[in-house]
C-alpha positions as a printed Julia matrix, in Angstrom:
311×3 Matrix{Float64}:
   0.0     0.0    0.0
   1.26    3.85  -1.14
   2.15    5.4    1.91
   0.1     8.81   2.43
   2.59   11.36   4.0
  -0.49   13.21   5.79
  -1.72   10.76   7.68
   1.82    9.44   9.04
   1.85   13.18  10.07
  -1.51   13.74  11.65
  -0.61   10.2   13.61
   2.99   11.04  14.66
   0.33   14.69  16.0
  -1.37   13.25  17.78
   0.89   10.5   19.43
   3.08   13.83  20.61
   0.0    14.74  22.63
  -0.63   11.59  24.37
  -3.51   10.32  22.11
  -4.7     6.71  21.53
  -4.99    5.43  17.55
  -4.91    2.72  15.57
  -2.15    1.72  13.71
  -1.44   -1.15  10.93
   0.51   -4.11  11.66
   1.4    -6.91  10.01
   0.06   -9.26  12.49
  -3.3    -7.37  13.58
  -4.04   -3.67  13.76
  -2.79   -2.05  17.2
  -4.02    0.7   19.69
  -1.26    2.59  19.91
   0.62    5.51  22.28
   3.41    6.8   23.4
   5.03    4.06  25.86
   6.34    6.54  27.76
   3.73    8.35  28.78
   1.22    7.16  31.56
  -1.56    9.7   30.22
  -1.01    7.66  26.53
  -0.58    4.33  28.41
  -3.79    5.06  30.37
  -5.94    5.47  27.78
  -5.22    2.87  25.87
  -6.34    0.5   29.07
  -9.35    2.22  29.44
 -10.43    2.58  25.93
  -9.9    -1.64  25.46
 -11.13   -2.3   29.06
  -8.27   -4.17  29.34
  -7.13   -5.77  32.47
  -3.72   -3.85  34.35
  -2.23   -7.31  35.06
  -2.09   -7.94  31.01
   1.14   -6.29  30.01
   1.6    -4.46  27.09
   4.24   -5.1   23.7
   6.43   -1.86  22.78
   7.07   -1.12  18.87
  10.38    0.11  18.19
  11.76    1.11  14.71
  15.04   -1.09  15.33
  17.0    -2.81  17.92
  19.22    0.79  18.41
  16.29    2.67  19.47
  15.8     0.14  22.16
  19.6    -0.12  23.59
  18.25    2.84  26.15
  15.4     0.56  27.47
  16.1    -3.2   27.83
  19.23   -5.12  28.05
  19.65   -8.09  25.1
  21.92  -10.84  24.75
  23.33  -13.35  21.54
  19.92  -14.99  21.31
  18.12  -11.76  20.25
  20.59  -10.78  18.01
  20.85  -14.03  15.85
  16.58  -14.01  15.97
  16.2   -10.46  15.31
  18.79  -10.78  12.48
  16.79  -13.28  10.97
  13.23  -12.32  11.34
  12.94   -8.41  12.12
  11.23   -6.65  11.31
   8.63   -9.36  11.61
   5.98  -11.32  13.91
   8.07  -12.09  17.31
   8.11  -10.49  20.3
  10.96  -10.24  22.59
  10.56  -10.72  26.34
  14.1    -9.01  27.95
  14.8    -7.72  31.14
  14.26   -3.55  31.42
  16.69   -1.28  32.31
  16.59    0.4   35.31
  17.1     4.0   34.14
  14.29    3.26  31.32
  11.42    6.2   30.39
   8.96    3.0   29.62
   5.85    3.8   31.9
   5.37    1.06  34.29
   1.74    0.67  33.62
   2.91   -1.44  30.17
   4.38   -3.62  32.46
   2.91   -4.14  35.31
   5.49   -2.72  37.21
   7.59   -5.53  36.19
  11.41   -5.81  35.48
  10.65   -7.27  32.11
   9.55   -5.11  28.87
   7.93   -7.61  25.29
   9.49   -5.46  22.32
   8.31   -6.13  18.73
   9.45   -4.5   15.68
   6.77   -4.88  13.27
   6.9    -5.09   9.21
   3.99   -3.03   8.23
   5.95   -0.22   5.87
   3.57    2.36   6.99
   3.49    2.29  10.89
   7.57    1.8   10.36
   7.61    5.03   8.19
   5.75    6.12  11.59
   7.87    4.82  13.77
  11.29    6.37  12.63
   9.86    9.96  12.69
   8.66    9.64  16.36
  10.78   10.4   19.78
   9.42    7.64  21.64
   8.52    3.72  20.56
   5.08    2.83  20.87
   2.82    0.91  23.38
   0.31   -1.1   21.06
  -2.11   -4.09  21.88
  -3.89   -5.63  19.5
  -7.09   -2.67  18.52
 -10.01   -4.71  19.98
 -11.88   -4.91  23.1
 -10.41   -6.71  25.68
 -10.96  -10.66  25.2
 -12.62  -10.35  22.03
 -11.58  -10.81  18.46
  -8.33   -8.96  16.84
  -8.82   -6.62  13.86
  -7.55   -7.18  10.74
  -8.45   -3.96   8.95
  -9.8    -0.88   9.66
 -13.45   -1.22   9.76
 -12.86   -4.1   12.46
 -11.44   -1.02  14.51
 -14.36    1.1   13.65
 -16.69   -1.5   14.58
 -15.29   -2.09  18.47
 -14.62    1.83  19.54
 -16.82    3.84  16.86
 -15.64    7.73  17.63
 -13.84    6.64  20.89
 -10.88    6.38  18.53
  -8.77    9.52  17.56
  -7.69    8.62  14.35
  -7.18    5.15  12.6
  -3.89    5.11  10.03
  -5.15    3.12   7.26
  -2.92    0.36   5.71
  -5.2    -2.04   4.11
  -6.2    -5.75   5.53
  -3.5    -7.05   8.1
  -1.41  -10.1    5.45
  -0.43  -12.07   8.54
  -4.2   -11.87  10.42
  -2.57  -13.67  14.24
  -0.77  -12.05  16.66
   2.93  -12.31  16.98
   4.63  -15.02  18.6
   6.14  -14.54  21.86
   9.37  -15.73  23.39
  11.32  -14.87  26.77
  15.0   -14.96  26.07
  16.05  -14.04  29.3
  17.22  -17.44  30.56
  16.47  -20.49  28.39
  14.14  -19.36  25.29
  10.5   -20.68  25.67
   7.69  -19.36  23.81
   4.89  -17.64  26.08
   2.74  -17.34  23.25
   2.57  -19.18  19.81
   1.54  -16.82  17.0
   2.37  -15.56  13.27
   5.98  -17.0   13.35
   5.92  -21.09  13.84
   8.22  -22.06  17.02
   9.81  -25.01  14.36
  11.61  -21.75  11.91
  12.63  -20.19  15.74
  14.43  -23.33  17.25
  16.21  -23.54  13.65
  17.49  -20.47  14.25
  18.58  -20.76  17.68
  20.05  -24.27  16.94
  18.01  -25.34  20.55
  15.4   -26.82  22.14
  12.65  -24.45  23.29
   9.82  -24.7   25.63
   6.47  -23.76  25.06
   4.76  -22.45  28.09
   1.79  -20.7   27.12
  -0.39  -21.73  30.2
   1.58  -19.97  33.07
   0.0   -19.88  36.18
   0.48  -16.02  36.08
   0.49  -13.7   33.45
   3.31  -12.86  32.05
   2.59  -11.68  28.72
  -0.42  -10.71  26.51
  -2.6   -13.3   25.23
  -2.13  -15.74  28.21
  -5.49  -15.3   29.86
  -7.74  -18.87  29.25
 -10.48  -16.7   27.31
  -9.6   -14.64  24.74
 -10.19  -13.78  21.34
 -13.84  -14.2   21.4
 -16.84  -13.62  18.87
 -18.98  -13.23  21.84
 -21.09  -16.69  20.85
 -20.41  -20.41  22.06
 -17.63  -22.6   20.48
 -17.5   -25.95  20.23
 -14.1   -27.6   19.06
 -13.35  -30.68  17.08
 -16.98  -30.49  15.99
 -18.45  -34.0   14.23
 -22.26  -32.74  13.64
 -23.56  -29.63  12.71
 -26.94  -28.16  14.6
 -29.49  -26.49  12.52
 -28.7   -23.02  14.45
 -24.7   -23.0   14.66
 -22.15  -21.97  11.82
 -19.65  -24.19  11.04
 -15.97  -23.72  10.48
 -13.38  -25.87   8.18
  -9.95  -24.93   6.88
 -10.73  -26.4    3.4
 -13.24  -26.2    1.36
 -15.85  -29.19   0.27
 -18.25  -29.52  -2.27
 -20.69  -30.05   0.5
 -21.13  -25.9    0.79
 -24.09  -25.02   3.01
 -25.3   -21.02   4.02
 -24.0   -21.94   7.38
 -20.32  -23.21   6.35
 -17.4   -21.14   6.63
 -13.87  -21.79   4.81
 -10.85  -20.61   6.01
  -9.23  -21.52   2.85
  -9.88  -22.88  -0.62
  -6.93  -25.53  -0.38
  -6.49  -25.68   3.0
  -3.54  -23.79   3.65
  -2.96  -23.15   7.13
  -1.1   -19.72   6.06
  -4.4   -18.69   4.29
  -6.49  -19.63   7.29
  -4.64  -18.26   9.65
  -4.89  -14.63   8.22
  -8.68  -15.66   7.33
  -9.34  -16.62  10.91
 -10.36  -13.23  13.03
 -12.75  -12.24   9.68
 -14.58  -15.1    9.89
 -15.49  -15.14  13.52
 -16.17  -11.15  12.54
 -18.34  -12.55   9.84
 -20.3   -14.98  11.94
 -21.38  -13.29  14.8
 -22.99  -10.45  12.57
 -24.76  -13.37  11.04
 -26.75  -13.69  14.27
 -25.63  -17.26  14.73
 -26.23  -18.37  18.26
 -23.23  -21.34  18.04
 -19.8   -21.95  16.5
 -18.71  -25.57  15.76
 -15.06  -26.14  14.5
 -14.07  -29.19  12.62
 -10.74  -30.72  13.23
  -8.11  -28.92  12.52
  -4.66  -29.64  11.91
  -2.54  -29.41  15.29
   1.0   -28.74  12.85
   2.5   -25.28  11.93
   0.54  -22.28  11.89
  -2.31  -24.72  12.53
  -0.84  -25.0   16.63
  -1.64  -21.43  16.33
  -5.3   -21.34  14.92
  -6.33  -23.94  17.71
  -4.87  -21.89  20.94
  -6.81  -19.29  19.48
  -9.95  -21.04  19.12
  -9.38  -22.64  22.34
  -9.18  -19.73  24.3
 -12.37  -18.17  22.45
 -13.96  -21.58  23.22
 -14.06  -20.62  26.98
 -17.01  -17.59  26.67
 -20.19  -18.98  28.17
């Protein structure tokens, strides 16, 4: 998408004032503000309803501008060489003498860092002073947006100003590991864990159940249409929409595909439309057919999972 010079300057505006908008990403749209400001940081808790004990991720335009807030070691460099900007965040240990305003952390010691690929919030993000504090642009335990009208939809005129950059090419959230002792993924996402432990040359650890938070998109529900889900789904009721990665001749009004071949890539970044697409539908039920627990597909089922849990 063309990058339109006005809008990266009525966003980088209103971020100097301690406003809350939405920005593009890669991965899902964002609700962004300056991360070190607690007036910026405050808002965007308020406006997503979002619980204080769910830290926030900090966008940076590269690793320099975040020497003066976290410490890193060989692990980050060899991943960040190899996938930033991109999909992973980055759980290291804050500096003492960092600006980053301790409501995006919970007061904690540790700071998640992402540096994301969308060309137009990176345009943003080398003009500004400060990086930005940016959960995903939804409210709090519901579905991510993908696009702009998704963001319209959940905060209407709450929202200062959303800066357009077309449908999100990724559609999950990024994938989340803590490198400050031995790497283990807190949250599986956009990036699959398999291309991370190549990199790394190690074994890693997934531990996205903690018995504490300790980084977004760890609480049991999330990501919800607002409707029941029912997983691994055999039969279909007359009053529930179903869900299938591929496509079948057997097309009903009530079927939804993720893809047309069944590519978990495609489904992922179809995912967060379709559960969009189906609750507007006025369907009072979800049921999910099998899908495959490999890849990006490990991904598509914590994410159902968690949704699974609204009653």
């Amino acid at each position: 998408m063309k990058t339109n010079l006005a809008n990266i300057k009525k966003a980088k505006k209103l971020l100097n004032i301690s406003e809350c908008i939405a920005i593009p990403t890669e991965t899902v749209y964002g609700l962004a503000g300056n991360a070190y400001s607690n007036k910026a940081c405050k808002k965007i808790f308020k406006l997503k309803k979002r619980p204080k004990n769910n830290p926030l991720i900090v966008h940076y335009y590269n690793y320099q501008n975040l020497k003066k807030d976290c410490n890193f070691n060989d692990d980050f460099l060899k991943l960040y060489k190899k996938f930033c900007p991109g999909p992973i965040t980055f759980i290291l240990d804050l500096k003492k003498n960092s600006k980053i305003s301790k409501l995006v952390t919970n007061k904690k010691k540790t700071l998640a860092v992402r540096f994301p690929k969308h060309p137009i919030t990176r345009n943003l993000l080398k003009i500004l002073k400060f990086p930005l504090a940016a959960p995903s642009a939804n409210l709090s335990k519901r579905v991510s947006a993908v696009c702009s009208s998704d963001v319209k939809e959940d905060f209407g005129k709450k929202i200062k100003f959303i800066l357009e950059g077309g449908r999100s090419s990724i559609g999950l959230e990024s994938t989340i590991i803590d490198l400050r002792n031995k790497p283990k993924i807190l949250r599986l996402g956009g990036l699959d864990v398999s291309t991370i432990k190549r990199a790394l040359n190690k074994e890693i650890r997934i531990n996205n159940k903690p018995l504490k938070i300790s980084a977004p998109g760890q609480f049991k529900l999330h990501y919800s249409p607002g409707i029941p889900i029912r997983l691994n789904a055999k039969k279909i009721k007359n009053n529930e929409a179903c869900i299938m990665v591929k496509k079948t001749n057997l097309a009903k009004s009530n079927f939804y595909f993720l893809s047309k071949k069944g590519d978990l890539k495609e489904a992922a970044k179809n995912l967060y439309s379709t559960l969009r697409k189906i609750r507007k539908s006025k369907y009072k039920s979800i049921a999910v057919k099998k899908i495959s627990n490999k890849g990006l597909g490990k991904t598509i089922n914590d994410r159902l999972l968690r949704a699974s849990r609204f009653k």
